[in-house]
mmCIF file of the N, C-alpha and C atoms, coordinates in Angstrom:
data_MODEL
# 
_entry.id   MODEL 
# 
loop_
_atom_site.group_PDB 
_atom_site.id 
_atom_site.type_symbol 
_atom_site.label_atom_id 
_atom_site.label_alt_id 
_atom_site.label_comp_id 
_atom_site.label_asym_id 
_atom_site.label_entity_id 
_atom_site.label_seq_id 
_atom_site.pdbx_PDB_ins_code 
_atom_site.Cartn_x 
_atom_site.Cartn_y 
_atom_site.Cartn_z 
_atom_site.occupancy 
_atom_site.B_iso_or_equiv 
_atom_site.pdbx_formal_charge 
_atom_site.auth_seq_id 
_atom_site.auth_comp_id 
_atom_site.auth_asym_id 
_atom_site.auth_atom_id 
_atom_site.pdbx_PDB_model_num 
ATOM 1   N N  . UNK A 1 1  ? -55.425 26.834 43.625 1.00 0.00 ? 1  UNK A N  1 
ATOM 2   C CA . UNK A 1 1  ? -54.509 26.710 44.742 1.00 0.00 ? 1  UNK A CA 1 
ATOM 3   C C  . UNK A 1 1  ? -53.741 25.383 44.676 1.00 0.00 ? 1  UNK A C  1 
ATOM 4   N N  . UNK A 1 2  ? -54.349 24.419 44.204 1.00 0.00 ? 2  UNK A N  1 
ATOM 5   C CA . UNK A 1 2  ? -53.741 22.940 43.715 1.00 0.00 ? 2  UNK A CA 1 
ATOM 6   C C  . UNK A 1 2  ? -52.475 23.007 43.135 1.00 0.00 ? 2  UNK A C  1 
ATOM 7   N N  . UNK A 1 3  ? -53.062 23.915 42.171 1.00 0.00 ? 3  UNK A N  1 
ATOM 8   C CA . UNK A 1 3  ? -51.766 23.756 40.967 1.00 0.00 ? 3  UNK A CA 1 
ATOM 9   C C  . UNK A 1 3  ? -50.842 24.709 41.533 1.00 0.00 ? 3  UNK A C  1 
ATOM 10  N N  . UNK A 1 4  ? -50.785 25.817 42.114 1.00 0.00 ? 4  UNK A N  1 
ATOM 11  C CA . UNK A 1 4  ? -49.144 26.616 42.678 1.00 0.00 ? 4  UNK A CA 1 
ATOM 12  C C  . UNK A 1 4  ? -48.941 25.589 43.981 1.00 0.00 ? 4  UNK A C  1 
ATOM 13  N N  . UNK A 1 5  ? -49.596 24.310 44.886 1.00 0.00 ? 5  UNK A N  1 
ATOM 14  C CA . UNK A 1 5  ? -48.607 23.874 45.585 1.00 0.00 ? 5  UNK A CA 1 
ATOM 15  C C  . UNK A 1 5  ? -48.218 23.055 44.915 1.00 0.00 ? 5  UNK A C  1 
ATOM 16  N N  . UNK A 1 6  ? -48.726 21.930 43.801 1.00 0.00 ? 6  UNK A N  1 
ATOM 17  C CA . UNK A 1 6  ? -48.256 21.249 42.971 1.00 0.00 ? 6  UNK A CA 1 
ATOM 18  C C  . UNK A 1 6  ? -47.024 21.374 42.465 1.00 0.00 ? 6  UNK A C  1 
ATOM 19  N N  . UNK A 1 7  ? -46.809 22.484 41.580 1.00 0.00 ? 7  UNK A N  1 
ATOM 20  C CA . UNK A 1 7  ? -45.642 23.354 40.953 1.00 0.00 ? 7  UNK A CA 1 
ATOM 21  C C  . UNK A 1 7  ? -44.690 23.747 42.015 1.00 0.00 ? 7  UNK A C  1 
ATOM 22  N N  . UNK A 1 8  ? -45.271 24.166 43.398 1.00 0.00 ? 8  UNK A N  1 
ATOM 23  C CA . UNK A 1 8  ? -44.174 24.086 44.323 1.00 0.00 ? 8  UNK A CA 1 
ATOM 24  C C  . UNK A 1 8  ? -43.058 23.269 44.988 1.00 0.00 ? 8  UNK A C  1 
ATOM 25  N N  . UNK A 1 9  ? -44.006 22.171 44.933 1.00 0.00 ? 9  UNK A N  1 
ATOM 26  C CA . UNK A 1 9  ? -43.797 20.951 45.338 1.00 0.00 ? 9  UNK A CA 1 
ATOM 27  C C  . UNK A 1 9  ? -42.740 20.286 44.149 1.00 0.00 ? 9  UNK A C  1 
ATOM 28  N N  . UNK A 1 10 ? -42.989 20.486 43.105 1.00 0.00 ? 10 UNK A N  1 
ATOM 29  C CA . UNK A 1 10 ? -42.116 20.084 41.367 1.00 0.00 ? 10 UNK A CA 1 
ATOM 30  C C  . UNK A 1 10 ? -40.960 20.709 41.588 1.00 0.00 ? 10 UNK A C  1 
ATOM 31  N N  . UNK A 1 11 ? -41.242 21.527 41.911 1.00 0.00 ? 11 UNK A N  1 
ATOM 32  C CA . UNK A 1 11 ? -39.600 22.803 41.896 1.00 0.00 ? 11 UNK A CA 1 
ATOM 33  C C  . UNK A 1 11 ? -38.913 22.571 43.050 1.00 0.00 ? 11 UNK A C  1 
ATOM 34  N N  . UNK A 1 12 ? -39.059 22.590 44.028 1.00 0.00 ? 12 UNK A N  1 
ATOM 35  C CA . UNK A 1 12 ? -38.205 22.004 45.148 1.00 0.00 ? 12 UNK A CA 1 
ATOM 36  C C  . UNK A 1 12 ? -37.931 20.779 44.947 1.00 0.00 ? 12 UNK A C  1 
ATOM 37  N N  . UNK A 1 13 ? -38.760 19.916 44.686 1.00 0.00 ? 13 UNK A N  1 
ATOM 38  C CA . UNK A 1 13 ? -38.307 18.811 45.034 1.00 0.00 ? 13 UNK A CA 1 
ATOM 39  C C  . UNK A 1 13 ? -37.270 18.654 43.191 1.00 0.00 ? 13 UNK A C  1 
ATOM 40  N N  . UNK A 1 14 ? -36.818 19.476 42.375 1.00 0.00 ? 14 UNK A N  1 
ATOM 41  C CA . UNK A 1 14 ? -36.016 19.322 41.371 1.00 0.00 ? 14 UNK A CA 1 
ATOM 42  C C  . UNK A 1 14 ? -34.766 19.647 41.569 1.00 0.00 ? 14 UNK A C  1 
ATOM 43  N N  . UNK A 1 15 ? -34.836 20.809 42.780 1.00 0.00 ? 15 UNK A N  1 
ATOM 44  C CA . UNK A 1 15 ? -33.397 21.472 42.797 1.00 0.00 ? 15 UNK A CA 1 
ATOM 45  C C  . UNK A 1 15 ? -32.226 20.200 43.464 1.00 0.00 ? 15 UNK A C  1 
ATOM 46  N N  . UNK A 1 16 ? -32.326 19.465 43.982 1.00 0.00 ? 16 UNK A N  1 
ATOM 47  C CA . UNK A 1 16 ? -31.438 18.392 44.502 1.00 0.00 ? 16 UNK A CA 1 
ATOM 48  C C  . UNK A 1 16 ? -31.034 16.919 43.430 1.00 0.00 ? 16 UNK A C  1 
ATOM 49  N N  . UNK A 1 17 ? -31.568 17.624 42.170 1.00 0.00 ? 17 UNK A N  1 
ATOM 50  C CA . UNK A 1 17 ? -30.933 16.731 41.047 1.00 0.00 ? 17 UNK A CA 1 
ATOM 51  C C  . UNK A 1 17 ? -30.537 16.973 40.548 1.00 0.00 ? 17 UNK A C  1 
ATOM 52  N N  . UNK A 1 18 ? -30.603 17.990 40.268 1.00 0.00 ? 18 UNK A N  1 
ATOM 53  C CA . UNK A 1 18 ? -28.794 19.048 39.703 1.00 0.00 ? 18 UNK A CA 1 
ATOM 54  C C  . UNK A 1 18 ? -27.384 19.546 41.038 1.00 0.00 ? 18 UNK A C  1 
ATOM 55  N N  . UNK A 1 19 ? -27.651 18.810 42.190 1.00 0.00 ? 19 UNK A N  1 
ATOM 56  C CA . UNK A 1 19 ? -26.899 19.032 43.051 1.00 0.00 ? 19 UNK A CA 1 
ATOM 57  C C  . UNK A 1 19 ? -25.228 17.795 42.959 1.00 0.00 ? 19 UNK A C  1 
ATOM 58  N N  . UNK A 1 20 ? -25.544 17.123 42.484 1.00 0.00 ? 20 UNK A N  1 
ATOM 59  C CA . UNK A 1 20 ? -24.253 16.274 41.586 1.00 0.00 ? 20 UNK A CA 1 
ATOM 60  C C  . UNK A 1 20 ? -23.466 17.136 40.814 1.00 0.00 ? 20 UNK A C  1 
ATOM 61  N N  . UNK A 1 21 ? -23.472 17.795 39.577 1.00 0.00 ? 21 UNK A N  1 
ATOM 62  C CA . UNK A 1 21 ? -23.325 18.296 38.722 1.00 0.00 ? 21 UNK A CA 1 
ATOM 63  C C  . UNK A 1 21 ? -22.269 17.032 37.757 1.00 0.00 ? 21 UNK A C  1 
ATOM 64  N N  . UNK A 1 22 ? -22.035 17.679 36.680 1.00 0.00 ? 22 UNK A N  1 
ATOM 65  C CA . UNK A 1 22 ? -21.242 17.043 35.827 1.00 0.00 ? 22 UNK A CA 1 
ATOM 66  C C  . UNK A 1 22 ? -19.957 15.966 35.806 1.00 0.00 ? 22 UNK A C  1 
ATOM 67  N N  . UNK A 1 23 ? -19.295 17.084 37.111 1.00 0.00 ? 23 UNK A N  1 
ATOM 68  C CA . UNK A 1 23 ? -18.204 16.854 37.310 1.00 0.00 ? 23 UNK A CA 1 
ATOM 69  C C  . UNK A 1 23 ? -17.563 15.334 37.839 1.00 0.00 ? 23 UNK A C  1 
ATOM 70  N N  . UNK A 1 24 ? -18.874 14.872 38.450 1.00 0.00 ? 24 UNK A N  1 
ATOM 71  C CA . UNK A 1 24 ? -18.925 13.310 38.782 1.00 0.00 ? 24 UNK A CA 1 
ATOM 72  C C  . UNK A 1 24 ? -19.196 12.408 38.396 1.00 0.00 ? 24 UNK A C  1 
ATOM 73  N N  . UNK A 1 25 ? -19.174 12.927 36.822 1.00 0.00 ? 25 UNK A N  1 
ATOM 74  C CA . UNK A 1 25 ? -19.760 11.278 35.816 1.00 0.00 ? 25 UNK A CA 1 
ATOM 75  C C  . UNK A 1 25 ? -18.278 11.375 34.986 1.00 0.00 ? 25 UNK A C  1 
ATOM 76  N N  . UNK A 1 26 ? -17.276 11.536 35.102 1.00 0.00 ? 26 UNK A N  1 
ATOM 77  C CA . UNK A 1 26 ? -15.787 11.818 34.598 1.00 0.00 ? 26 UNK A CA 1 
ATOM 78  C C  . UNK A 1 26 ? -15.487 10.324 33.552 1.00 0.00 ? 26 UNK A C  1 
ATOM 79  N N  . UNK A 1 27 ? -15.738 9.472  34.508 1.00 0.00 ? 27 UNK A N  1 
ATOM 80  C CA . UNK A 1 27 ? -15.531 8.421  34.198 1.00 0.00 ? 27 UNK A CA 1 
ATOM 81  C C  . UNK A 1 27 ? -16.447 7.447  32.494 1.00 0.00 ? 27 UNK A C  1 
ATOM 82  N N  . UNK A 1 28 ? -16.902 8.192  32.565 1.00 0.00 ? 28 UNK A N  1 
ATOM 83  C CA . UNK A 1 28 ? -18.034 7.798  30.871 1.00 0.00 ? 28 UNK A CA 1 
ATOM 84  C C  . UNK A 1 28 ? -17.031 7.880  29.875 1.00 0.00 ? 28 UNK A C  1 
ATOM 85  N N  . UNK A 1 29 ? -16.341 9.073  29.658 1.00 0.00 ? 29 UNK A N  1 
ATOM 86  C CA . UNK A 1 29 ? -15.641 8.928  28.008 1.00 0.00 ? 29 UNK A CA 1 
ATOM 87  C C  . UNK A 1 29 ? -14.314 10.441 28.425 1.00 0.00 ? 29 UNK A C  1 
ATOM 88  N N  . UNK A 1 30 ? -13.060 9.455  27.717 1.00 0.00 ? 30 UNK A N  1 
ATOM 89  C CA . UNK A 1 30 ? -11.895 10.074 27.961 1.00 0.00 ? 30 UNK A CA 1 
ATOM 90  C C  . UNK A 1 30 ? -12.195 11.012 27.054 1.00 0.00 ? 30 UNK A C  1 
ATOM 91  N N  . UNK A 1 31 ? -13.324 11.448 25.744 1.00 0.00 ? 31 UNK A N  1 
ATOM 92  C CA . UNK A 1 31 ? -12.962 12.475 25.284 1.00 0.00 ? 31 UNK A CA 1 
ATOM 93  C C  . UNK A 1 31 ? -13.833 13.911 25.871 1.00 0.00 ? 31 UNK A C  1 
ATOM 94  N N  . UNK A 1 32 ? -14.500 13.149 26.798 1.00 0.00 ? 32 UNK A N  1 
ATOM 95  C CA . UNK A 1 32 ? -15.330 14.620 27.878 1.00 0.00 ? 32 UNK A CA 1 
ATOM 96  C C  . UNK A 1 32 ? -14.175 15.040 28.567 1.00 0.00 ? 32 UNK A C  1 
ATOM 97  N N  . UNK A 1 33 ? -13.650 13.790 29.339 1.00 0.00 ? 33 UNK A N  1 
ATOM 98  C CA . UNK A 1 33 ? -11.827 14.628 29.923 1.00 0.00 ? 33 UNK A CA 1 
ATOM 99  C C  . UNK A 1 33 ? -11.529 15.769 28.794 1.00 0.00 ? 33 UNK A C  1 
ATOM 100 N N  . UNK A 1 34 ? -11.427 15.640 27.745 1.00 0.00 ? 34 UNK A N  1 
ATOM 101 C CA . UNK A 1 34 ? -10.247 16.113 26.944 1.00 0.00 ? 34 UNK A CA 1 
ATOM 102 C C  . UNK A 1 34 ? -11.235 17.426 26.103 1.00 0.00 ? 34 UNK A C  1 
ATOM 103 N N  . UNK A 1 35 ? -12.422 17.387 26.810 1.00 0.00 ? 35 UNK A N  1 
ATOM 104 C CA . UNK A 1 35 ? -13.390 18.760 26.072 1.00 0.00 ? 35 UNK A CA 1 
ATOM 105 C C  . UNK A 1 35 ? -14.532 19.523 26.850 1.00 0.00 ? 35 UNK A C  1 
ATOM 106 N N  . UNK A 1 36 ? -14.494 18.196 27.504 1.00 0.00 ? 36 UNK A N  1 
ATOM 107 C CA . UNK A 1 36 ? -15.712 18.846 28.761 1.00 0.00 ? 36 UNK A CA 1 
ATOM 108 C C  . UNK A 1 36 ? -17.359 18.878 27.985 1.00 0.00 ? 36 UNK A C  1 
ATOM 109 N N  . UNK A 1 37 ? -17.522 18.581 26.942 1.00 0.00 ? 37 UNK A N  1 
ATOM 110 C CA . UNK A 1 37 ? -18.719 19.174 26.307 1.00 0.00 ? 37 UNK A CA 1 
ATOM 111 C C  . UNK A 1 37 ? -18.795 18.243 25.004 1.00 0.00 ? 37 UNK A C  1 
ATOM 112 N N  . UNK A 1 38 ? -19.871 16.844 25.619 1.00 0.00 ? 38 UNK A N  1 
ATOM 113 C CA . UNK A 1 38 ? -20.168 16.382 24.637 1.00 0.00 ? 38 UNK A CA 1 
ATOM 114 C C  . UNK A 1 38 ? -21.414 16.081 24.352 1.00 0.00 ? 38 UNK A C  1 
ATOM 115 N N  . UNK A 1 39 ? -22.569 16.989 24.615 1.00 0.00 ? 39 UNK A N  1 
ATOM 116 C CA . UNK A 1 39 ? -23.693 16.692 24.672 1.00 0.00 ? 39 UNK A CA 1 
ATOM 117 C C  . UNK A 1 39 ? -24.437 16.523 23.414 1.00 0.00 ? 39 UNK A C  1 
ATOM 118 N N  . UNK A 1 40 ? -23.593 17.107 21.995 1.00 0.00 ? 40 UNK A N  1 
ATOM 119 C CA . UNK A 1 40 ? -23.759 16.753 20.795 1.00 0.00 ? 40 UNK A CA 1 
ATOM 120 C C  . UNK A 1 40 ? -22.868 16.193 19.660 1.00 0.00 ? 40 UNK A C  1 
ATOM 121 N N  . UNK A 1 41 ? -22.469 15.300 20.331 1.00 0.00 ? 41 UNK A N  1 
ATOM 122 C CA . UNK A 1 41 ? -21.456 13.996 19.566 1.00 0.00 ? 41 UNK A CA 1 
ATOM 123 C C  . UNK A 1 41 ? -22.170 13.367 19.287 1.00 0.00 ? 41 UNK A C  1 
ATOM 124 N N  . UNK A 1 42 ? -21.471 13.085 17.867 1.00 0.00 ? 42 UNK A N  1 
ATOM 125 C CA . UNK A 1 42 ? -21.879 11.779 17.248 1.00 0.00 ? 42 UNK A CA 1 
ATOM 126 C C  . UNK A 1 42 ? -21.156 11.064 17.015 1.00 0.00 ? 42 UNK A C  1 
ATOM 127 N N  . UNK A 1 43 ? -19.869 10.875 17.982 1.00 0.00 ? 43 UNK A N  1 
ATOM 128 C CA . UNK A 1 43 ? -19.157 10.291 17.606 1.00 0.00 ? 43 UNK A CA 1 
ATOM 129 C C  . UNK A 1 43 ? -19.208 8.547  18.862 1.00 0.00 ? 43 UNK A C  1 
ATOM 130 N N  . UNK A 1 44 ? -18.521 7.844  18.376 1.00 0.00 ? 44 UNK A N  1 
ATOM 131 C CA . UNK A 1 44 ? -18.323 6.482  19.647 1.00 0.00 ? 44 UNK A CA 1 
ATOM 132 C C  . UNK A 1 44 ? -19.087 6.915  20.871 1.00 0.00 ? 44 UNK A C  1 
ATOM 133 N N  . UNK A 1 45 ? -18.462 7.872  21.204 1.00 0.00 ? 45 UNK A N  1 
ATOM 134 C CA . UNK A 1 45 ? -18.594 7.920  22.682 1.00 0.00 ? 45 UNK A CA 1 
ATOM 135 C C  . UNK A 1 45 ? -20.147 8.363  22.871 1.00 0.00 ? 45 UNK A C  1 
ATOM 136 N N  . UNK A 1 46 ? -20.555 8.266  21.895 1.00 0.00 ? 46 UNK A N  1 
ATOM 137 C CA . UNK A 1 46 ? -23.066 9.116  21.910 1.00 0.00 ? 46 UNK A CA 1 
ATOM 138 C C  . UNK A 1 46 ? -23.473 8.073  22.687 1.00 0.00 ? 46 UNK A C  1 
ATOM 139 N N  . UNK A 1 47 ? -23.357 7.027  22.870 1.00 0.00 ? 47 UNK A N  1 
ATOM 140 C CA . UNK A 1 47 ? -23.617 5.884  23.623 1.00 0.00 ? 47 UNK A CA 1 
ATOM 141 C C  . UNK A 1 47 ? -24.106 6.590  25.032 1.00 0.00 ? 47 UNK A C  1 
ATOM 142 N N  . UNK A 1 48 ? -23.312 7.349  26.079 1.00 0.00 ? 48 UNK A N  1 
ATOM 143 C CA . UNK A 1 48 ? -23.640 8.271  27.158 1.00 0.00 ? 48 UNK A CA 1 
ATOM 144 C C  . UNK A 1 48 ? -23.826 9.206  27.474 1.00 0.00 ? 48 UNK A C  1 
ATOM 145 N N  . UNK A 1 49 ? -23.608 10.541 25.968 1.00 0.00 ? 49 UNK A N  1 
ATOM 146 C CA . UNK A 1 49 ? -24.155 11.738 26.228 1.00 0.00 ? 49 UNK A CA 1 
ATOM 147 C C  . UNK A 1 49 ? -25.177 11.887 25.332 1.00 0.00 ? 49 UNK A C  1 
ATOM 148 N N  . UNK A 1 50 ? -25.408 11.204 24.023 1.00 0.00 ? 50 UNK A N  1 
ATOM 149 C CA . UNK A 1 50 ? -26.393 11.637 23.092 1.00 0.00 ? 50 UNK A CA 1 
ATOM 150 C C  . UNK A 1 50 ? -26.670 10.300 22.056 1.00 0.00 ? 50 UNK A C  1 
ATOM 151 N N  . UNK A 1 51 ? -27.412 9.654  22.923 1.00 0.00 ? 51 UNK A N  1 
ATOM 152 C CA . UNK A 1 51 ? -27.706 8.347  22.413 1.00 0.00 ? 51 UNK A CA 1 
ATOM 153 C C  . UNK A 1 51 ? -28.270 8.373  20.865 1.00 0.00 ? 51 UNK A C  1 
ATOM 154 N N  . UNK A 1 52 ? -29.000 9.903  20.663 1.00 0.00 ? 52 UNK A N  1 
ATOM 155 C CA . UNK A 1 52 ? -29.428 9.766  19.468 1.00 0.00 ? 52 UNK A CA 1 
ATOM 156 C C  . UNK A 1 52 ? -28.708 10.224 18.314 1.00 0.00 ? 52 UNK A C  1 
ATOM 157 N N  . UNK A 1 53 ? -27.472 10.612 18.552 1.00 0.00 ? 53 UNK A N  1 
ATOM 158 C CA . UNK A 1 53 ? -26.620 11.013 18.120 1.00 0.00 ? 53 UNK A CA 1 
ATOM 159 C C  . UNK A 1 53 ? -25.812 9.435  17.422 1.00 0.00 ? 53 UNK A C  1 
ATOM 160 N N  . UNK A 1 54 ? -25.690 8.396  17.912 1.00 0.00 ? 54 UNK A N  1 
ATOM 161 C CA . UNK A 1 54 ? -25.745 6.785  17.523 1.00 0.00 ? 54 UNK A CA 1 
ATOM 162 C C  . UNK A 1 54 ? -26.274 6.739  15.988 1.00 0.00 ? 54 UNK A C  1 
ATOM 163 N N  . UNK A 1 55 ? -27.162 7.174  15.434 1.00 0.00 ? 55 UNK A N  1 
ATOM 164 C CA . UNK A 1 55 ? -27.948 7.263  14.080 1.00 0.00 ? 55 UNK A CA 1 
ATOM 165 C C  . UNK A 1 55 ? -27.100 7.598  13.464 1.00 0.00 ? 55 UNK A C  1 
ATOM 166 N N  . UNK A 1 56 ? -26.329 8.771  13.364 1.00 0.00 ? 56 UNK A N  1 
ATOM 167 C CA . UNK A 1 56 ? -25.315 9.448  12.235 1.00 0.00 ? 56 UNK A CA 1 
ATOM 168 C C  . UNK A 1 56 ? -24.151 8.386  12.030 1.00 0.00 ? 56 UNK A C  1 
ATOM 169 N N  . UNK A 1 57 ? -23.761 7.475  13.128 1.00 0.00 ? 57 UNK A N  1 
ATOM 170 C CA . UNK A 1 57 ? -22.582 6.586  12.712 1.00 0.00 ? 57 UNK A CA 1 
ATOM 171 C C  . UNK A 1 57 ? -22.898 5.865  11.627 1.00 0.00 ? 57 UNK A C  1 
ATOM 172 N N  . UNK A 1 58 ? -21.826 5.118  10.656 1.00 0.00 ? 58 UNK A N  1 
ATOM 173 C CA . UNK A 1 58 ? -22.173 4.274  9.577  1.00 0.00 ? 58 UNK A CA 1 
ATOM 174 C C  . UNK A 1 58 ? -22.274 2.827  10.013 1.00 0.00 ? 58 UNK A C  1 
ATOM 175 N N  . UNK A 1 59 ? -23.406 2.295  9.414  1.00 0.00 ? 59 UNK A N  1 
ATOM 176 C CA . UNK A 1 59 ? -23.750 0.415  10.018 1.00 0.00 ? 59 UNK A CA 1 
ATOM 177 C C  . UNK A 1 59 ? -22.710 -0.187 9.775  1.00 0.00 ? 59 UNK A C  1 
ATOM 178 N N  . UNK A 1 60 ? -22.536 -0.881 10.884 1.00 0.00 ? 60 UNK A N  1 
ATOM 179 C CA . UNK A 1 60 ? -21.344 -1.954 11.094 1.00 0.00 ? 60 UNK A CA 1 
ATOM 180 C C  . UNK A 1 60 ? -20.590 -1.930 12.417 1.00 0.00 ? 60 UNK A C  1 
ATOM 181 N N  . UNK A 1 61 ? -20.075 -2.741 12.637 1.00 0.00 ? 61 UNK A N  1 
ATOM 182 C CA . UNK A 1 61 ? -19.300 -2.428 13.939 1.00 0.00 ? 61 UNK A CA 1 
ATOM 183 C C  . UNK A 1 61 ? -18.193 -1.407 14.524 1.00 0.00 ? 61 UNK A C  1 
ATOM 184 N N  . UNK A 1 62 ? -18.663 -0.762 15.564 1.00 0.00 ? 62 UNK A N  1 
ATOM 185 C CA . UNK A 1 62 ? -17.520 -0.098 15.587 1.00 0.00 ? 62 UNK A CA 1 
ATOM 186 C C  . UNK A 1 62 ? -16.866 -0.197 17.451 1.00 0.00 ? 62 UNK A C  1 
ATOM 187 N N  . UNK A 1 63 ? -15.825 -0.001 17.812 1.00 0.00 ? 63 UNK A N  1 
ATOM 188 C CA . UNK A 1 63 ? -14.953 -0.039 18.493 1.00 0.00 ? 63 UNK A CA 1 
ATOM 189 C C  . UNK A 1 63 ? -14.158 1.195  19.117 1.00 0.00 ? 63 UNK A C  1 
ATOM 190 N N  . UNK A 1 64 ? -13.621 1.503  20.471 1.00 0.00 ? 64 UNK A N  1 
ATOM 191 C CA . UNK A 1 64 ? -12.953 2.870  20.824 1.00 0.00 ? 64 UNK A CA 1 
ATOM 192 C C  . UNK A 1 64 ? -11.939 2.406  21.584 1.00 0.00 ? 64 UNK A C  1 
ATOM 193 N N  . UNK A 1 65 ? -11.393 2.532  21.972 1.00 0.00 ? 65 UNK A N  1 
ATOM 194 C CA . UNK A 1 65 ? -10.219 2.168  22.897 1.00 0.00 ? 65 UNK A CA 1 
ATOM 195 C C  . UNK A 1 65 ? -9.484  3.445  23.535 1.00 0.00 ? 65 UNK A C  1 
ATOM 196 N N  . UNK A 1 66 ? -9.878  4.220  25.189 1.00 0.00 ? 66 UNK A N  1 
ATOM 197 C CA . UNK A 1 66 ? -9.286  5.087  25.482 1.00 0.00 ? 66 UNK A CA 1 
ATOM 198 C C  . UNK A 1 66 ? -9.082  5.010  26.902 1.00 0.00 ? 66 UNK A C  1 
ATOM 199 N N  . UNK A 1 67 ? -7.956  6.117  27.132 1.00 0.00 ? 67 UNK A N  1 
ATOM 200 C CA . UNK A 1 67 ? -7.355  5.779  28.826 1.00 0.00 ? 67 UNK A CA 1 
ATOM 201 C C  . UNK A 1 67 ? -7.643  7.501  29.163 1.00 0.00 ? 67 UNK A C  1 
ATOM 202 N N  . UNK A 1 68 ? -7.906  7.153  30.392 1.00 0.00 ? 68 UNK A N  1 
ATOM 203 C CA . UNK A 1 68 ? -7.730  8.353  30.890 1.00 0.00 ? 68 UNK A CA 1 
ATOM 204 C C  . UNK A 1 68 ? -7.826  8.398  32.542 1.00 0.00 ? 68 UNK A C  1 
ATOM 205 N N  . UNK A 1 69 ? -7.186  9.341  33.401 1.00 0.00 ? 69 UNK A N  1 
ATOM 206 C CA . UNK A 1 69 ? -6.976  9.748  34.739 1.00 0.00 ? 69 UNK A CA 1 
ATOM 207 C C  . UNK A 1 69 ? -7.286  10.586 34.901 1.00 0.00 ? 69 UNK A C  1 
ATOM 208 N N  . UNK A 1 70 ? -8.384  10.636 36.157 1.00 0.00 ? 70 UNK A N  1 
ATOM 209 C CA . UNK A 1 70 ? -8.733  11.949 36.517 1.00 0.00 ? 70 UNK A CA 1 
ATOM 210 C C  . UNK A 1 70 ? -8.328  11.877 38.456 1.00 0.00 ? 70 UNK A C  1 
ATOM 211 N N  . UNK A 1 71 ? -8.111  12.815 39.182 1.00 0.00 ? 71 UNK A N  1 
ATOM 212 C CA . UNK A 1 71 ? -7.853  12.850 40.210 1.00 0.00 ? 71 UNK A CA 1 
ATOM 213 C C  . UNK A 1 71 ? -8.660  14.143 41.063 1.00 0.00 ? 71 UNK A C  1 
ATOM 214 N N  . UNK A 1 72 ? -9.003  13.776 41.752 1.00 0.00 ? 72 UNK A N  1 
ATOM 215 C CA . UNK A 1 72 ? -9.544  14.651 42.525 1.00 0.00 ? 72 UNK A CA 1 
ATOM 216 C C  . UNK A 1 72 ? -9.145  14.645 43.965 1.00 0.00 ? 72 UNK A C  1 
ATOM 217 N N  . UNK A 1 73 ? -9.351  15.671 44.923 1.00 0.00 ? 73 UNK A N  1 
ATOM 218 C CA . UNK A 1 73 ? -9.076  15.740 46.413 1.00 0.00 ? 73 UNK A CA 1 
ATOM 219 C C  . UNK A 1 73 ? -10.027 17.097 46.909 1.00 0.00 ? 73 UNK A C  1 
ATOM 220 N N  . UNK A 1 74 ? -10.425 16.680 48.128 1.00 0.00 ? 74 UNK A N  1 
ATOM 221 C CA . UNK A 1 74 ? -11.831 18.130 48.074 1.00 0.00 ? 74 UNK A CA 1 
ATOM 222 C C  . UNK A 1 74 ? -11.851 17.790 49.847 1.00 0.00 ? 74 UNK A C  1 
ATOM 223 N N  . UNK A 1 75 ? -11.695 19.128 50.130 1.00 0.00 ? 75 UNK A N  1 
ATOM 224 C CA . UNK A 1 75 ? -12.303 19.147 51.703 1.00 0.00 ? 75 UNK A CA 1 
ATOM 225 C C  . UNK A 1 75 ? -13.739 19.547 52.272 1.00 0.00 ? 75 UNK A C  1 
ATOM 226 N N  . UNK A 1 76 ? -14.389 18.935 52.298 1.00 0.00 ? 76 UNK A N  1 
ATOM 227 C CA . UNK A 1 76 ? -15.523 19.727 52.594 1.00 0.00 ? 76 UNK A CA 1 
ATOM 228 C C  . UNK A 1 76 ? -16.412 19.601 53.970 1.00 0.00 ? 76 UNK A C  1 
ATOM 229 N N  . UNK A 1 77 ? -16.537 20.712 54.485 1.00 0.00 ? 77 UNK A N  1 
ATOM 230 C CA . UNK A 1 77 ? -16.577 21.414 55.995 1.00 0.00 ? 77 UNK A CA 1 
ATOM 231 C C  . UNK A 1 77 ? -17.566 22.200 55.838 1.00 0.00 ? 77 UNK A C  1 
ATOM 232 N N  . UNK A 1 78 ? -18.482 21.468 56.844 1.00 0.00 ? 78 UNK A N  1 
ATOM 233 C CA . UNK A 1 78 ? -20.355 22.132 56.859 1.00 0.00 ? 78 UNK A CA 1 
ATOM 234 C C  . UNK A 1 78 ? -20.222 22.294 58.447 1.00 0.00 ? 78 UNK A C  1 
ATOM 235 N N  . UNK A 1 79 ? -20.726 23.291 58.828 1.00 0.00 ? 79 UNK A N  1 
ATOM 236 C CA . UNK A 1 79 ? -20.863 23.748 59.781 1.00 0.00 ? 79 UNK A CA 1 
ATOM 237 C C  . UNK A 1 79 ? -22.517 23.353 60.610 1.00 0.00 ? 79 UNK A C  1 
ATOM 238 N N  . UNK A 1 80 ? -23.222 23.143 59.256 1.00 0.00 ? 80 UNK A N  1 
ATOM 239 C CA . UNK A 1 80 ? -24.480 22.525 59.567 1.00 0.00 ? 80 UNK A CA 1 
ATOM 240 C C  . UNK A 1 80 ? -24.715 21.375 60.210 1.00 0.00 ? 80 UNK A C  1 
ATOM 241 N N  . UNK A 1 81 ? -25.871 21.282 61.564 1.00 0.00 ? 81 UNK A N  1 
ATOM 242 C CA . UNK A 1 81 ? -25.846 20.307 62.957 1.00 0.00 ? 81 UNK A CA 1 
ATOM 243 C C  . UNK A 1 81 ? -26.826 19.035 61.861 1.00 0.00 ? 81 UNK A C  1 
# 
């Protein structure tokens, strides 16, 4: 009985950390703007989606330089007291 409130307790209390979603870390790397999907780069930008992805670069210094704008506007209306 431990272990299903345990596991109950794991699972609820998980669902409110995927309640962010993606869409609000925009700001990490102009080339997620420009693909949406970098969870297996190895390129510059592995530093914030796939740190281990850092290994495949060649030793020595390297450098990125990128711009990017994102804009958003959102109404949001809860009816909940």
């Amino acid at each position: 009985m431990k272990r299903i409130l345990l596991f109950a307790i794991i699972a609820v209390s998980s669902f409110p950390l995927f309640a962010g979603g993606m869409q609000h870390n925009t700001n990490q790397s102009a080339q997620w703007v420009r693909t949406l999907s970098r969870d297996a780069t190895t390129e510059i930008d592995a530093v914030f989606f796939n740190p281990a992805g850092l290994t495949k670069l060649a030793d020595g210094f390297h450098f990125s330089l990128h711009s990017q704008t994102i804009s958003q506007s959102r109404t949001v209306t809860s009816a909940n007291p």
